[in-house]
C-alpha positions in Angstrom: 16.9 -37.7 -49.9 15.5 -34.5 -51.6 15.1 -31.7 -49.2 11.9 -29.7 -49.6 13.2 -26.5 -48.4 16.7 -24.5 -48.2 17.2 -21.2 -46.1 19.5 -18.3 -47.8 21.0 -15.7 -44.7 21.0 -12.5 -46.3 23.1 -9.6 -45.2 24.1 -6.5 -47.0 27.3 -6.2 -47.8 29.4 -3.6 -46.2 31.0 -3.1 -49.4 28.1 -2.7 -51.5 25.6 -5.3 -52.9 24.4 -8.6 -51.1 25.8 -12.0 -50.2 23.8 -15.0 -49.0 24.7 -18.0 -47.2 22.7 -21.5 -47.1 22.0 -22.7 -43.5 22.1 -26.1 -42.7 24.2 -29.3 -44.2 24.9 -27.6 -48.0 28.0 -25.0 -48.1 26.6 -22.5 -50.6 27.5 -19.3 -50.6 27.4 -16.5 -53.4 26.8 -12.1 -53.9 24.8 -10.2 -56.3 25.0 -6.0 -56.5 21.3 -5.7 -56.6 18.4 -8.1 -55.0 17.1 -9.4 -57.8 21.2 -10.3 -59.0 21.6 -12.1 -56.1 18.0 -13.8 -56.5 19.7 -15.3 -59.8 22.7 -16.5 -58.2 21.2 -18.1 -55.8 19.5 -20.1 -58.5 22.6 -20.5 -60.6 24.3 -21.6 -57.4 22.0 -24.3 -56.9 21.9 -25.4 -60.6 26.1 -25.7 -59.7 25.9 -27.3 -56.4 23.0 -30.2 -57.0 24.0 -32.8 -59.4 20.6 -33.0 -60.9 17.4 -30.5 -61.1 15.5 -33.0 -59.1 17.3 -32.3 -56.2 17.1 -29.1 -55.8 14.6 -28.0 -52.9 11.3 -27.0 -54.0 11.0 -23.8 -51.9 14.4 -21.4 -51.8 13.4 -19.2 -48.7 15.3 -16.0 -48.1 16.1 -14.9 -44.4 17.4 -10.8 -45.0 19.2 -9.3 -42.1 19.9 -5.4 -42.0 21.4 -3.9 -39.7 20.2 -0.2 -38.1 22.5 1.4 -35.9 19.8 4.7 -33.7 21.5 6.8 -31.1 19.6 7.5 -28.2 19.6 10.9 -27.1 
């Protein structure tokens, strides 16, 4: 069964750059410096992961968390 979707988590990295996590069943994880490296990974890790093109979801949807700390007062 081909799924039609997959969600990335995206979180800055505390020690620089970006990493993103798949949600759900598939285990794939992977970093990039920059946005748009980790854009490309995420593609590359996909290619890796999924035995054939086909089966890679059609839509690769990107959840980004950033954290703000504001003091009050």
């Amino acid at each position: 069964m081909t799924l039609k979707e997959i969600i990335f988590l995206v979180e800055e990295d505390p020690e620089g750059g970006y990493t993103a996590q798949s949600w759900g069943i598939n285990a794939i994880f992977t970093q990039g410096d920059t946005l748009d490296q980790l854009k490309k990974n995420i593609k590359d890790a996909l290619s890796c992961h999924y035995d054939s093109p086909k089966e890679i979801p059609e839509c690769i949807r990107l959840h980004i968390v950033r954290e703000e700390r504001l003091a009050y007062g």
